[in-house]
C-alpha positions in Angstrom: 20.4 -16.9 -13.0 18.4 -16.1 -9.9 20.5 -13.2 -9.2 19.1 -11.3 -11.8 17.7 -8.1 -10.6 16.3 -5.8 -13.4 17.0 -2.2 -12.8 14.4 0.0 -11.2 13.4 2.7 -13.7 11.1 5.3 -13.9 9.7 7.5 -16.3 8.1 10.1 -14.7 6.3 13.0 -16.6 7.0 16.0 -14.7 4.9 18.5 -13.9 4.5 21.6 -11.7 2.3 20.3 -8.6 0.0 22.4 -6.6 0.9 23.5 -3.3 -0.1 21.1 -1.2 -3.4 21.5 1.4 -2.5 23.1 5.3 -4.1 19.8 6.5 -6.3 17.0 4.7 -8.8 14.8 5.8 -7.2 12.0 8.0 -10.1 9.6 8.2 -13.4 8.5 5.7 -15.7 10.5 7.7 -14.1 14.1 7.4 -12.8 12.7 3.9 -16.7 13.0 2.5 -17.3 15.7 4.9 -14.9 17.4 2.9 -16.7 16.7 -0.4 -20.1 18.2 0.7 -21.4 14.6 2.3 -22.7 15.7 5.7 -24.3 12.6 6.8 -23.1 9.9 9.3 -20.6 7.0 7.9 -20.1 3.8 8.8 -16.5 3.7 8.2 -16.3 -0.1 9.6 -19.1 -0.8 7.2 -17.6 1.6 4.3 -13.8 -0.2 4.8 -15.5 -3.7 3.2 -16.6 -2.2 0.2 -12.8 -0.8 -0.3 -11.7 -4.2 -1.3 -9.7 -6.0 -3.6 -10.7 -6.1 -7.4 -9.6 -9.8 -7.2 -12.6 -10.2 -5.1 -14.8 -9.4 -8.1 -15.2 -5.8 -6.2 -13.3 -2.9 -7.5 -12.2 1.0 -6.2 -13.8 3.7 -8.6 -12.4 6.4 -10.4 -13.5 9.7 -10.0 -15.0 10.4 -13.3 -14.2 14.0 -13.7 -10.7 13.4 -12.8 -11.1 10.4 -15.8 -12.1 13.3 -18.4 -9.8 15.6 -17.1 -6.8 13.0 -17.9 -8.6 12.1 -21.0 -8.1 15.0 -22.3 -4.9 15.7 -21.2 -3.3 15.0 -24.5 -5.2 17.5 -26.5 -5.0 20.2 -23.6 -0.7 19.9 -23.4 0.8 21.3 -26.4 3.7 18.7 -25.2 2.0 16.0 -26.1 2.9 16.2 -29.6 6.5 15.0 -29.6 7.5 16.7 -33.0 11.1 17.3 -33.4 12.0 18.1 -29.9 12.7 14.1 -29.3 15.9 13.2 -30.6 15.0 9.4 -30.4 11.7 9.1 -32.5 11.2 5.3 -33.1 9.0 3.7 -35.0 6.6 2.0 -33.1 4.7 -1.5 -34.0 1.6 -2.0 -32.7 0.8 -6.6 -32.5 -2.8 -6.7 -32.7 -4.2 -10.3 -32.9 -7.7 -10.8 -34.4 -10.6 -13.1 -33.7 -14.2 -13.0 -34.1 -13.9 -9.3 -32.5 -17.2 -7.7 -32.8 -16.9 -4.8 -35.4 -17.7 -1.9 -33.6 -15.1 -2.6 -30.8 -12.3 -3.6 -33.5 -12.9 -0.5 -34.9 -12.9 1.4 -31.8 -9.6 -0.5 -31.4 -8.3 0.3 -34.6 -9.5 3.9 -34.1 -7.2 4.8 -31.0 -4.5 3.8 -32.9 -5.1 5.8 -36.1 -5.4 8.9 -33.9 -2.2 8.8 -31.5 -0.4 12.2 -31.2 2.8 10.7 -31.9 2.2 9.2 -36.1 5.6 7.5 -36.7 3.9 3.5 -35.7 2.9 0.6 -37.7 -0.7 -1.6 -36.5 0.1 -5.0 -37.7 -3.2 -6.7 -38.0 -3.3 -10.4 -37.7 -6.8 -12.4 -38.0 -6.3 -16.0 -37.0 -9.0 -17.7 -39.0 -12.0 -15.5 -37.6 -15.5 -17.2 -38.5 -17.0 -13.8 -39.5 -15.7 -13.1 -42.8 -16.7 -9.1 -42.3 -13.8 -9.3 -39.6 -11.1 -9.5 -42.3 -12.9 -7.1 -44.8 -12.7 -4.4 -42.2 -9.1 -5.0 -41.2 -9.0 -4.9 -45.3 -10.6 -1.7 -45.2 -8.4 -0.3 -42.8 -5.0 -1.8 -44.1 -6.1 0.0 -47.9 -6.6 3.2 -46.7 -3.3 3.8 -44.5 -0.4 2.6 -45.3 0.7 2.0 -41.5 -1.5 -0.5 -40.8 -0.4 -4.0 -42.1 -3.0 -7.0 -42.1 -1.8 -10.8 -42.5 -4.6 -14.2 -42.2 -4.0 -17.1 -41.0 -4.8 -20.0 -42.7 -5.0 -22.0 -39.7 -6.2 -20.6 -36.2 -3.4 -21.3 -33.9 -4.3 -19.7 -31.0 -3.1 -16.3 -29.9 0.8 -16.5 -29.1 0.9 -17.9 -32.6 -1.0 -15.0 -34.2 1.1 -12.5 -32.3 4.3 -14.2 -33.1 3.2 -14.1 -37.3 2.2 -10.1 -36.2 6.1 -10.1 -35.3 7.0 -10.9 -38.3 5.1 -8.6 -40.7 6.6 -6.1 -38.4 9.3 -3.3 -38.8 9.5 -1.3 -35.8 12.3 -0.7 -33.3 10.1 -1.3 -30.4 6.9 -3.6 -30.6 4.3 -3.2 -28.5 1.0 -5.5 -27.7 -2.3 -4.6 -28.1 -5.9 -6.8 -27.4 -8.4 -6.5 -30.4 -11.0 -5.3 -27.8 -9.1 -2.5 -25.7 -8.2 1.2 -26.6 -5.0 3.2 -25.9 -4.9 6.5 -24.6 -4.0 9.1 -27.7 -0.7 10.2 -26.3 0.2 6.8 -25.3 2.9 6.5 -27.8 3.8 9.9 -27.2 4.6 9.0 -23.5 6.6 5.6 -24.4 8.5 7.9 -27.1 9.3 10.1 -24.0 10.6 7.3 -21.7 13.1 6.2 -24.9 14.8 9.4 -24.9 15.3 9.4 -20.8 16.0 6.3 -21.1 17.8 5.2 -25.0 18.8 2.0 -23.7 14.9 0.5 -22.4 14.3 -2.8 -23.6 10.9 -3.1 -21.8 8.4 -0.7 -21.0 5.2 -0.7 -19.2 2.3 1.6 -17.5 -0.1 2.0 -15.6 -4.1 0.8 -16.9 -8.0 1.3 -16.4 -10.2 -0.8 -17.8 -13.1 0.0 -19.6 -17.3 -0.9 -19.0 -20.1 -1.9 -21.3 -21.7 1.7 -19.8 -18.7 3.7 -21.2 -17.7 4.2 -17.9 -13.6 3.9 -16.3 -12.5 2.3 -13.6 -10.3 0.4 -11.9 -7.4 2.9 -12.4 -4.2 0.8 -11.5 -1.5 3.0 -10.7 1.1 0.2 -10.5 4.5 -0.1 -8.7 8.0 0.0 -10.4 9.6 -2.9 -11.5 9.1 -5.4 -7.9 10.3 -8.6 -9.3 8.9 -10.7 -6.1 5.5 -8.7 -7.6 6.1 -9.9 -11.1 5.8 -13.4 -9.5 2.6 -12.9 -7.6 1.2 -12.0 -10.8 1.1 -10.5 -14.2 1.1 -7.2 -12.8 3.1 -5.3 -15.4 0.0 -6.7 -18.2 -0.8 -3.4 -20.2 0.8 -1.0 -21.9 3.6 -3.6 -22.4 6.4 -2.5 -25.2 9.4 -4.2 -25.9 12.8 -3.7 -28.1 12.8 -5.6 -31.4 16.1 -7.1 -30.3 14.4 -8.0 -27.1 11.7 -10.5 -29.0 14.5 -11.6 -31.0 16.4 -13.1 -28.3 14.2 -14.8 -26.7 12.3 -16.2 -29.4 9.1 -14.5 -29.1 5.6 -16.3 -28.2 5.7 -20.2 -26.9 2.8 -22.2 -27.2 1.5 -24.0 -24.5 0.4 -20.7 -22.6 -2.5 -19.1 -24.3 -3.9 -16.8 -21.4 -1.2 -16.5 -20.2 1.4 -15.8 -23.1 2.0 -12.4 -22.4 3.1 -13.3 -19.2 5.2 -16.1 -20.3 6.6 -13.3 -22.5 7.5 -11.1 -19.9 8.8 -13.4 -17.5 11.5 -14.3 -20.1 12.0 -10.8 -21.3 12.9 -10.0 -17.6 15.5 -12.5 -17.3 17.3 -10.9 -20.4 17.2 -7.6 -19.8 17.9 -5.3 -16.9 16.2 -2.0 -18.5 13.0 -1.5 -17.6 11.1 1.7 -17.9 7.5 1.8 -15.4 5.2 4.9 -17.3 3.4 6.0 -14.5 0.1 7.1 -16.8 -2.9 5.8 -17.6 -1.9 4.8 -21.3 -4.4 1.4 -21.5 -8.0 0.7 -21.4 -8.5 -2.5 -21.0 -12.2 -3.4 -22.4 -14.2 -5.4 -19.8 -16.0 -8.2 -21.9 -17.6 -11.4 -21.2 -15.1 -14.1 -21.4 -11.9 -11.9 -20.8 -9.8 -11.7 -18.1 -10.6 -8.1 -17.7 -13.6 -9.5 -16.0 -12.1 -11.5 -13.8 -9.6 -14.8 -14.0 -11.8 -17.2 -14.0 -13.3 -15.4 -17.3 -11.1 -17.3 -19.5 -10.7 -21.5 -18.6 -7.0 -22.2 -18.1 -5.6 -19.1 -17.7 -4.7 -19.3 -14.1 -3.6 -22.7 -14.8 -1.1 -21.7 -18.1 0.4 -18.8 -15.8 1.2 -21.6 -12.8 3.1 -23.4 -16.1 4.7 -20.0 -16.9 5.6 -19.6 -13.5 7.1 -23.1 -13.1 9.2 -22.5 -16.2 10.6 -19.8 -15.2 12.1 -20.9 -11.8 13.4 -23.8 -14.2 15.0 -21.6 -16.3 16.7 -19.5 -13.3 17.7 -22.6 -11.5 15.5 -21.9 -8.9 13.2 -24.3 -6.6 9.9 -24.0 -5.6 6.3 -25.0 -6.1 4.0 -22.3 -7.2 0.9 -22.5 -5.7 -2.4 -20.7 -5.6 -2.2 -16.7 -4.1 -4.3 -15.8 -1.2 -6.6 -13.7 -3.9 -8.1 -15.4 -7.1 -5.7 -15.4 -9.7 -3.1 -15.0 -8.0 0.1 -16.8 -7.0 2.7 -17.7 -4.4 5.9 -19.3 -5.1 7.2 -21.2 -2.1 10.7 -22.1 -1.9 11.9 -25.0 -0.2 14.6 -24.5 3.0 18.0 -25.6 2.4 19.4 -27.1 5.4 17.8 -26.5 8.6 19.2 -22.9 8.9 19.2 -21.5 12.9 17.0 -18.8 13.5 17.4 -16.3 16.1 15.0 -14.0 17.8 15.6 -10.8 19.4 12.9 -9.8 22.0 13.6 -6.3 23.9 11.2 -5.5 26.1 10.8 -3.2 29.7 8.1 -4.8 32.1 5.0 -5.7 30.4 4.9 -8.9 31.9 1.5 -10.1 29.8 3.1 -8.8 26.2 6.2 -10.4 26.9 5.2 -13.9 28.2 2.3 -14.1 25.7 4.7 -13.4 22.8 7.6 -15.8 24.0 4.1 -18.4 24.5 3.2 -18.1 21.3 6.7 -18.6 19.8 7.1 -22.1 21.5 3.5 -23.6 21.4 2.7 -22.3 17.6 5.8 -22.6 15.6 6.8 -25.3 13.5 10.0 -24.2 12.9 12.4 -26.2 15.5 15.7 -24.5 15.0 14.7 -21.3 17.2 16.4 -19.8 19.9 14.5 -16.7 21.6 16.7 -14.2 23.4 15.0 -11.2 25.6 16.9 -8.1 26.1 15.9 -6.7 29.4 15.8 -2.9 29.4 15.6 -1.8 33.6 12.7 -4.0 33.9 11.2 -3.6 37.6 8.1 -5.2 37.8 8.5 -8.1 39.5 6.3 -10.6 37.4 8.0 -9.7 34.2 11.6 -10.8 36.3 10.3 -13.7 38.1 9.0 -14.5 34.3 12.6 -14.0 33.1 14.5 -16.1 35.4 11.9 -18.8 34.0 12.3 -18.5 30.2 14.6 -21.2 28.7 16.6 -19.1 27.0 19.5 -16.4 27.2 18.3 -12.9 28.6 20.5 -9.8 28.9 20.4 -6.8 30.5 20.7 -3.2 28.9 21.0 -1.0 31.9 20.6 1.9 30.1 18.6 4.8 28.5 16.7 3.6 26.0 18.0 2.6 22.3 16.5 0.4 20.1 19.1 0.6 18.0 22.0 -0.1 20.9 19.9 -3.6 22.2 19.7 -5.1 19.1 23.4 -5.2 18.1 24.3 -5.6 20.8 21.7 -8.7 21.3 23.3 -9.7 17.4 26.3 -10.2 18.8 25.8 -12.4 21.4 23.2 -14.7 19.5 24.7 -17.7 17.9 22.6 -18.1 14.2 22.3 -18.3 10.7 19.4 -15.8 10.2 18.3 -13.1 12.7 14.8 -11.9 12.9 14.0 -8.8 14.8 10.6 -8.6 16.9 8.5 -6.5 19.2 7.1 -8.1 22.7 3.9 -7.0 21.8 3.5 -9.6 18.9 1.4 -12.3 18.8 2.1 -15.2 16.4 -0.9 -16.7 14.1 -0.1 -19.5 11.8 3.0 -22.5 12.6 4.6 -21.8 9.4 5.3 -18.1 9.8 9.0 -18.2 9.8 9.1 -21.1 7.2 7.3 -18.5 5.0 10.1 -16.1 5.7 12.9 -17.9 5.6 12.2 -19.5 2.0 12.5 -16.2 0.7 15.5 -14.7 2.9 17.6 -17.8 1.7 17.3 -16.3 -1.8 20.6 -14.8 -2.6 19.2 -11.8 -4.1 17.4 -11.2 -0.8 18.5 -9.3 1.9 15.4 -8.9 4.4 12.2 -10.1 4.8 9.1 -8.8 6.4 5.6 -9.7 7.7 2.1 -9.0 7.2 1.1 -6.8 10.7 -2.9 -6.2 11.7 -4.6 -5.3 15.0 -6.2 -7.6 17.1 -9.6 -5.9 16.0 -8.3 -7.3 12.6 -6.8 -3.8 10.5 -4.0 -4.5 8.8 -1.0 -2.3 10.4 1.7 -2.8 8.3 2.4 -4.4 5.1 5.9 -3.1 4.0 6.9 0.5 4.9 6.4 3.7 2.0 9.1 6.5 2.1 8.3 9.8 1.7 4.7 9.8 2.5 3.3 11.6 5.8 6.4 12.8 6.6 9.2 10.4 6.3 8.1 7.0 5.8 4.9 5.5 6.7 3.9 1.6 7.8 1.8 0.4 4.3 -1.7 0.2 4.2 -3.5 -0.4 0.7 -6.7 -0.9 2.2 -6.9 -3.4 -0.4 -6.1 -1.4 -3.6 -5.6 -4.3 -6.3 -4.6 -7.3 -3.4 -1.2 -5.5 -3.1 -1.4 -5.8 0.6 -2.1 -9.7 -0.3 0.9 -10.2 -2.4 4.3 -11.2 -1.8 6.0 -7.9 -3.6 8.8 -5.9 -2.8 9.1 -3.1 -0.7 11.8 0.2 -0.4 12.0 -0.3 3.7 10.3 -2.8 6.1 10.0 -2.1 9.9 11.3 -4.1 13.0 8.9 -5.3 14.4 8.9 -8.4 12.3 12.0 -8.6 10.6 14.7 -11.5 9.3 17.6 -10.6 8.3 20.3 -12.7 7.1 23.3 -12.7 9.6 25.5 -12.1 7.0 23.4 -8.8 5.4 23.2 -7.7 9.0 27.0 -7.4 9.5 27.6 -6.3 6.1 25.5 -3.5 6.1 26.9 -2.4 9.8 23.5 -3.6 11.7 21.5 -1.0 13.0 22.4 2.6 13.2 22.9 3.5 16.6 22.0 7.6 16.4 18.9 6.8 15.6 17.7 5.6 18.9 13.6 5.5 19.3 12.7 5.9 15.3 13.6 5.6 11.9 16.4 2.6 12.5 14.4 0.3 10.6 13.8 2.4 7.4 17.5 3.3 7.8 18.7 -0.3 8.0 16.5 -1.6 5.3 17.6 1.1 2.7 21.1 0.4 3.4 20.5 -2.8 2.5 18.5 -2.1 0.1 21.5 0.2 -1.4 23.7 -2.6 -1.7 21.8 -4.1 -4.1 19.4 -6.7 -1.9 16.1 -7.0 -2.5 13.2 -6.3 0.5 10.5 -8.7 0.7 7.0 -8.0 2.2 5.5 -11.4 3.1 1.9 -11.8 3.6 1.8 -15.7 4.3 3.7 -14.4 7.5 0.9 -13.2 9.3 1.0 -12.1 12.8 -0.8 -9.7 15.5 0.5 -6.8 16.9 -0.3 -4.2 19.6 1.5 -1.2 18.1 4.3 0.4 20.1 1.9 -1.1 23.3 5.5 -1.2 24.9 6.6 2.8 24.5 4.2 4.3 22.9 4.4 6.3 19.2 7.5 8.0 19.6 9.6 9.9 17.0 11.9 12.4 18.2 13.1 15.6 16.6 16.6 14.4 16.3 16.1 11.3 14.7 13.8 12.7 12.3 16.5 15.2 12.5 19.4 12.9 11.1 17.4 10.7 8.8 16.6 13.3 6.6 20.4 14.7 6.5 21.4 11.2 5.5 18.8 10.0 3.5 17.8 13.9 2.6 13.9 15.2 2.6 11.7 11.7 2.0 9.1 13.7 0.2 11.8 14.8 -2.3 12.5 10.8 -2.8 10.4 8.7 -5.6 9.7 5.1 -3.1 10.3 3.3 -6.3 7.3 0.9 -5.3 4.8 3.6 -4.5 3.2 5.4 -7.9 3.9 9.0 -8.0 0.6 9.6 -9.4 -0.8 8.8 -5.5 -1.1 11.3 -2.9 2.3 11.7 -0.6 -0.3 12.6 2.5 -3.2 9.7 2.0 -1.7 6.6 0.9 -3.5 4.8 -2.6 -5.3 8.3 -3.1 -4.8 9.6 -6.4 -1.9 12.9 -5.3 -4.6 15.5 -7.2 -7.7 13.7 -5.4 -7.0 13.5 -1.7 -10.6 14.8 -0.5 -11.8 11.9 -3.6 -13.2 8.8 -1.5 -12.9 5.8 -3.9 -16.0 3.6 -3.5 -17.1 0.4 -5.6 -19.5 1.1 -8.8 -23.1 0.7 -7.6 -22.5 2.1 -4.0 -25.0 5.0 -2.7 -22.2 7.3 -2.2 -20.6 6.8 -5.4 
């Protein structure tokens, strides 16, 4: 059904944090200054080598933050879960086989046999491997403990047939998948163990990932967001260290063929349609082994894969009844599902704006020369405009304007704008936006029509081309912050969910607006957005950030960066202190004062591998 929305869980380990720093650095320069780097930066120059990963370039991690972690399980007397855990489950490990070189399949095997937490099962499976010294050392292994299991294949049949016959030779409660070529961290089981007893009913469990270099180095630590279904179907973002319930495989029937390269995520797009409890390990638990011909590399490592996860994809808006064509992402490897718009919906836009004659007319300009969509009406609320340009301009537009004769509330305009507007979807925006591409609102409103949807929001950037906004984070710098990824793993590419959007780009259903009470009107100047969009968020509508909606904005060029002390004030005593809230799409492992900093490596600058400063 398309109204399935899996739960948003979270295991976190806690742990006592460090107070925090008086003040950290707030730009790249005084970033390395504070490492000991004294010389002059480029930040312009430095910001292009922080880029996406599915550019080929990736974001380092600090290496002695890597050890430190590393050695993290033998350093916490915790890690051992002995008999403290009432739920100790035994654990099956699916390993398929294949012409894996024998030092890394015994690497593999390795960081199995020495997990903290010993009540699992490896279930080896070699599907016809050339190399006949393959199967003797998974022979090897399997004779001298009796947890690992090892099965051939008479036949190769690809790998979601090798994983499905590892299913079988298994007895665990909870199976969980492992490449011949990767390693897991030693307390990785230990930490899944951990997230059973928080949470006894999990079905489907996943955490965070590195991969792992031909050098021996780590990098590309992922530290992933919570379950964001809109995410799951930009891509296979969940990937490693996947476990699932025994009765969960069961149901849905296990491995299809049909999808090799992309059978895990087959797998877990059908595993998330029957099952709404899933647990997000915020750890490093996987090191995924960077190889020639895996996708570890790079997508277009492996032939077809893309292509098998666009069939995945496809299948699985089948199966929920869903329409719409999936088509390539803005990054490699990536996707975008674009739904179709039922009916020809009427959208209506809510301008406010006080003087600024050149925002205002350049916004409404842009509206009616570059849209495609033709069911628009724009409406301008006038706030005790005086310069006479912006009214002469006014008494031009075709189109309703009313005044607000009043102090100013951003929150008082636009319901009050809402109630005058005749339309089936609302969409909220500042005077001092300036619109890109015809099909912005198309973009939107496909996903706004989605019943599970409640809000949509756009991709911001400068004119100078920085991005601005892509979604909103609560609880970091302050209260809530305007995302900026600076293009950790594509996220800011990627049509994901998001805990609160802002208004200066925002659609709303009609019918959310009303039913959530529209905007709240004591929060005048600041914090009206993230307060709308949690409340509808707490109703049990999902938030989507759009990036195919891409427009321009002068930030606040109209008032200014305001947030006053009472509106601060009265978020937190609704909402309570941000920084005590998990943002349930924002890893806890990253800093709450730096956004996609690790939280215990502020002052760490994360540059590509290769880089001078690195």
């Amino acid at each position: 059904s398309s109204d399935i929305g899996p739960a948003m869980l979270r295991a976190t380990a806690r742990r006592r944090v460090p107070p925090r720093p008086a003040a950290e650095p707030t730009g790249l320069q005084d970033a390395l200054t504070a490492v000991g780097v004294t010389a002059a930066v480029d930040e312009e120059e430095i910001s292009d080598w922080l880029t996406s990963p599915g550019t080929g370039r990736r974001h380092r991690m600090d290496l002695k933050q890597y050890r430190r972690s590393r050695t993290e399980a033998e350093a916490d007397p915790d890690t051992d879960p002995g008999t403290h855990l009432e739920i100790r489950p035994l654990i099956s490990i699916l390993t398929p086989v294949y012409n894996t070189p024998l030092d890394v399949l015994e690497e593999t095997i390795t960081s199995v046999r020495t997990q903290t937490y010993e009540r699992w099962q490896l279930c080896l499976v070699d599907d016809c491997s050339d190399d006949d010294d393959v199967r003797a050392l998974c022979l090897e292994f399997a004779s001298t403990d009796a947890r690992i299991v090892f099965a051939e294949r008479n036949k190769n049949g690809g790998i979601a047939q090798a994983s499905n016959t590892a299913f079988d030779i298994s007895e665990g409660q909870y199976v969980a998948l492992l490449d011949h070529d990767d390693l897991l961290r030693p307390d990785a089981l230990t930490e899944v163990v951990r997230a059973i007893n928080e949470f006894p009913d999990v079905e489907f469990l996943y955490s965070d990932e590195d991969k792992l270099f031909s050098d021996g180095s780590y990098d590309h630590s992922y530290a992933k967001s919570g379950w964001s279904p809109d995410l799951h179907l930009s891509y296979n973002y969940v990937c490693h260290f996947a476990v699932f319930s025994r009765d969960l495989i069961n149901r849905i029937g296990g491995w299809r063929g049909g999808f090799d390269g992309a059978q895990d995520y087959d797998l877990a797009l059908r595993a998330t349609e029957n099952t709404a409890q899933i647990v997000h390990i915020p750890r490093n638990l996987y090191h995924w082994r960077v190889l020639s011909g895996s996708t570890a590399a790079g997508v277009s490592e492996k032939s077809g894969a893309w292509a098998a996860g666009q069939r995945a994809l496809t299948a699985a808006l089948d199966r929920r009844g869903i329409e719409g064509n999936v088509e390539e992402g803005i990054d490699a490897g990536t996707y975008n599902v674009r739904y179709p718009v039922v009916g020809l919906p009427r959208v209506g836009i809510i301008i406010p704006t006080r003087d600024r004659y050149e925002l205002i007319s350049e916004c409404v300009r842009g509206i009616a020369e570059t849209t495609s969509w033709p069911e628009v009406e724009v409406m301008v609320v006038n706030n005790e405009s005086t310069d006479s340009n912006t009214l002469e301009w006014m008494d031009r537009h075709n189109g309703p304007v009313i005044d607000y004769p009043h102090q100013f509330s951003y929150a008082r305009m636009m319901n009050m704008a809402a109630e005058q507007i005749d339309c089936d979807v609302l969409l909220f925006l500042n005077c001092d936006i300036t619109v890109a591409k015809p099909d912005w609102i198309d973009a939107m409103i496909g996903h706004v029509q989605q019943r599970r949807v409640g809000a949509v929001g756009a991709q911001l950037s400068y004119p100078d081309g920085r991005i601005q906004h892509e979604g909103i984070t609560v609880g970091v710098g302050g209260v809530a912050v305007n995302t900026n990824s600076r293009g950790y793993f594509s996220i800011g590419n990627l049509v994901r969910n998001s805990w609160a959007l802002t208004a200066a780009c925002l659609m709303v259903r009609t019918d959310v607006f009303w039913e959530v009470g529209g905007f709240e009107e004591r929060l005048r100047v600041a914090f009206n957005d993230v307060d709308l969009t949690l409340r509808i968020h707490q109703l049990g509508y999902d938030l989507v950030y759009q990036p195919h909606a891409a427009l321009l904005h002068q930030e606040s060029a109209l008032r200014g960066s305001l947030h006053p002390t009472e509106d601060e004030d009265f978020f937190k005593r609704r909402w309570g202190n941000p920084l005590d809230q998990d943002d349930p799409y924002y890893n806890p492992r990253l800093s709450r004062h730096a956004q996609y900093y690790f939280a215990d490596e502020v002052k760490q600058v994360w540059l590509p591998r290769g880089h001078p400063l690195a």
